[in-house]
N, C-alpha and C positions, 0 to 999 in steps of 0.2 A: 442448365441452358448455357452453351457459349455466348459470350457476347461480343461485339464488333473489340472491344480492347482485347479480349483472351486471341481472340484470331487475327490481331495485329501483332501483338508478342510470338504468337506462335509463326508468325513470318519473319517476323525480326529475326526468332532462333535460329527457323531452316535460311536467312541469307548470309550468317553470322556461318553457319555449319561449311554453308558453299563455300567460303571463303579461306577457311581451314582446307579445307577440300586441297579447293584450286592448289596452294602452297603444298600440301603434301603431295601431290601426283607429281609433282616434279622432281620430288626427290623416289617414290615407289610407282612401280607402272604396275597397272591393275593387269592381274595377269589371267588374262583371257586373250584369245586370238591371238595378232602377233608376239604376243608376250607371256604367253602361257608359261607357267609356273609354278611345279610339285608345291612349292611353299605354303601353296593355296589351300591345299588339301586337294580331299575325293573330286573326281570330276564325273560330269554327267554328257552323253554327246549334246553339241552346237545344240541341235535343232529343239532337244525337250530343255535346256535352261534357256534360250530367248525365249521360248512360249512361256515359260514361267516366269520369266521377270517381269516380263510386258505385257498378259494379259493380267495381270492383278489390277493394276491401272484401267485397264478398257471395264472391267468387272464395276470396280469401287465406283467408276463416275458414273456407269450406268444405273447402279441402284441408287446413288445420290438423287440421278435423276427424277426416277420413281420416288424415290421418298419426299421431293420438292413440293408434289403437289401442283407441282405448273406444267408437267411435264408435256402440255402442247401451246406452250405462251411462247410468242413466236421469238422474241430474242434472245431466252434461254435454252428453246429449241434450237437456237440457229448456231451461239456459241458453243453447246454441245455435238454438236454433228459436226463440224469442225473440228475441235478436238479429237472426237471419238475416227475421224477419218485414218488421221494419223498413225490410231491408236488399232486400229482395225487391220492396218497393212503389216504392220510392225511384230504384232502378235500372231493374226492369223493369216497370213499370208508371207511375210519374209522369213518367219522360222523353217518354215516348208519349202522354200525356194533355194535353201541355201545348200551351196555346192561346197562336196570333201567329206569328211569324216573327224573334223577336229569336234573338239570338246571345249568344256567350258566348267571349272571352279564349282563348287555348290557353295563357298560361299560369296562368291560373285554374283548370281543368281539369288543366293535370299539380300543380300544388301542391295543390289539393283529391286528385286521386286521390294524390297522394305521402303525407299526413297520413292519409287511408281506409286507405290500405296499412298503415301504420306503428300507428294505432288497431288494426285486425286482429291484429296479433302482439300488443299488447298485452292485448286482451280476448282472444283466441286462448293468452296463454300464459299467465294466471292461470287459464280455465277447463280447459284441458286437462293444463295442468300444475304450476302453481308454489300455485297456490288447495289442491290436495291436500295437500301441504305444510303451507302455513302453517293451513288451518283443516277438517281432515279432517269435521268435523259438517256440511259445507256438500254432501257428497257420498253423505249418508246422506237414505233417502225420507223422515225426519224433519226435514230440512230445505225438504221441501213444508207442514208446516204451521208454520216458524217464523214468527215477526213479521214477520224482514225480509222471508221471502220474500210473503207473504199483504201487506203495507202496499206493497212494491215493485211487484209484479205489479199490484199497484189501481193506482197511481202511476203504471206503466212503459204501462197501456192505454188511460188517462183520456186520458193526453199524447199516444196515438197517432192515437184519436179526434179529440182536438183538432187537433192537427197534418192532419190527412185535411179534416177538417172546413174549417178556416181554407183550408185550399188549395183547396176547392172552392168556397168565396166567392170567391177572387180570382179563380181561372180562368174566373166566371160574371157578372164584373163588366159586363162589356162585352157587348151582343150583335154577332155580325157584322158589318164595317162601318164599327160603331162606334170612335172615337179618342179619344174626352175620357177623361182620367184620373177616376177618382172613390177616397171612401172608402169602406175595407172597412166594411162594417154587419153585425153579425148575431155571432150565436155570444159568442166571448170576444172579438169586436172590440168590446162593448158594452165592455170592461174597459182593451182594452190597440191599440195599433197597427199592434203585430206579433205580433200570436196563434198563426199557423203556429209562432213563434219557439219561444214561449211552449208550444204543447205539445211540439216536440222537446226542449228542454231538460226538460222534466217525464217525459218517455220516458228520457233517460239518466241523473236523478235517480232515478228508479224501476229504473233495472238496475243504477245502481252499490247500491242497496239490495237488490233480491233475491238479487246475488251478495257482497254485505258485501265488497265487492272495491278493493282502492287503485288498480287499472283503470280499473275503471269507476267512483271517484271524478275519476283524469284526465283522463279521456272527459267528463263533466260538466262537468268546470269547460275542458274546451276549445271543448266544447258552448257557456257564456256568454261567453269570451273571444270566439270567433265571430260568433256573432251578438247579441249585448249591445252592444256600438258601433253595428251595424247599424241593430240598432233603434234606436237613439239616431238617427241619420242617417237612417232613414225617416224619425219623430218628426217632425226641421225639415224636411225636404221636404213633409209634409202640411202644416206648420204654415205654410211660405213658400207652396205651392202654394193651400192653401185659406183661409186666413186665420183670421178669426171661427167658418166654419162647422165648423173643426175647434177650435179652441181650447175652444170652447162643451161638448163633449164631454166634457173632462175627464179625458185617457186616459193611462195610466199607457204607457212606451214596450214593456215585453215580460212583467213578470210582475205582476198584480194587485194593485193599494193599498203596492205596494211600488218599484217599477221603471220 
């Protein structure tokens, strides 16, 4: 049996891991998409490695679900269907949307689904089990109108919109045919580079708040170790690729007047 200390070490490790992370993407850019990279090895197309790294996640938390035993207690219900929203669009619905013929690393694809897995048990074992523990108010219907959850919820939908949003600028950059690279315009690209970025990190700053959860504080800040270097390395790619006509812009690399 785990118990609430095994699953506090085992978050200490994965934020201690983030943090290597973070450091190392700045000096190695994960090569998929614009940074695609023989180094990688075999590659599989786009559309079957996001399906595979992102539905292992919607998988894991769904049978967590079921195996909780509460699976219709309404505020592990409610934390779950939030999550699982995310996690729904990402897997089965953006792998299919996505426009071109690029590819993607096989092993970028098992390390992403290995971390999606490992993220699961951890948002999976604060809300179905260790969260009742440590803060039982989080599990009462009164925890529908606290702060966290009403400031999270706003937080965790703005960043989903945006995130939705941003990806549909880039997948609309190009028409048919077309091959010249361009700059994202429009939305929070007025603000930032990588705006997609910019609202998934504000979707898991807004759930580590409606669940008040050291989870889904980990998930956040694995969230910017992530993609925070990334953007950093979009950033000089638009800056080397376009010169002037990006610089002019004035664009912060992933989160607003800040980043």
């Amino acid at each position: 049996m785990i118990t609430l200390s095994t699953f506090y070490t085992f978050l200490t490790v994965m934020a201690a891991v983030a943090v290597v992370v973070f450091v190392a993407l700045f000096f190695v850019d994960a090569g998929y998409g614009k940074f695609i990279n023989p180094k990688f090895g075999p590659t599989i197309p786009n559309r079957i490695g996001w399906f595979l790294m992102e539905f292992p996640v919607f998988l894991a938390m769904t049978i967590l679900w079921v195996l909780s035993g509460d699976m219709f207690e309404v505020m592990p219900l409610v934390f779950f269907l939030i999550f699982q929203t995310h996690y729904f669009q990402r897997s089965l619905v953006f792998p299919f949307i996505i426009r071109g013929n690029g590819r993607m690393p096989i092993s970028i694809m098992l390390m992403g689904a290995t971390f999606n897995t490992l993220n699961a048990l951890m948002q999976g074992g604060w809300i179905f089990w260790f969260g009742r523990e440590v803060n039982p108010a989080m599990y009462s219907l009164d925890w529908l109108t606290s702060w966290q959850f009403i400031v999270g919820l706003i937080v965790f939908v703005a960043g989903f919109v945006i995130n939705l949003h941003s990806d549909y600028i880039i997948r609309h950059l190009r028409k048919p045919g077309d091959t010249r690279h361009y700059i994202p315009r429009g939305g929070m690209f007025r603000f930032v580079s990588s705006a997609n970025y910019f609202g998934e990190f504000m979707e898991w700053c807004g759930f580590a708040l409606l669940t008040w959860s050291p989870a889904g504080a980990v998930f956040a800040l694995w969230t910017f170790a992530n993609l925070g270097p990334r953007a950093n390395s979009i950033y000089h790619k638009y800056e080397s690729e376009f010169g002037e006509e990006f610089t002019k812009l004035r664009l912060k690399r992933m989160i607003p007047f800040v980043y």
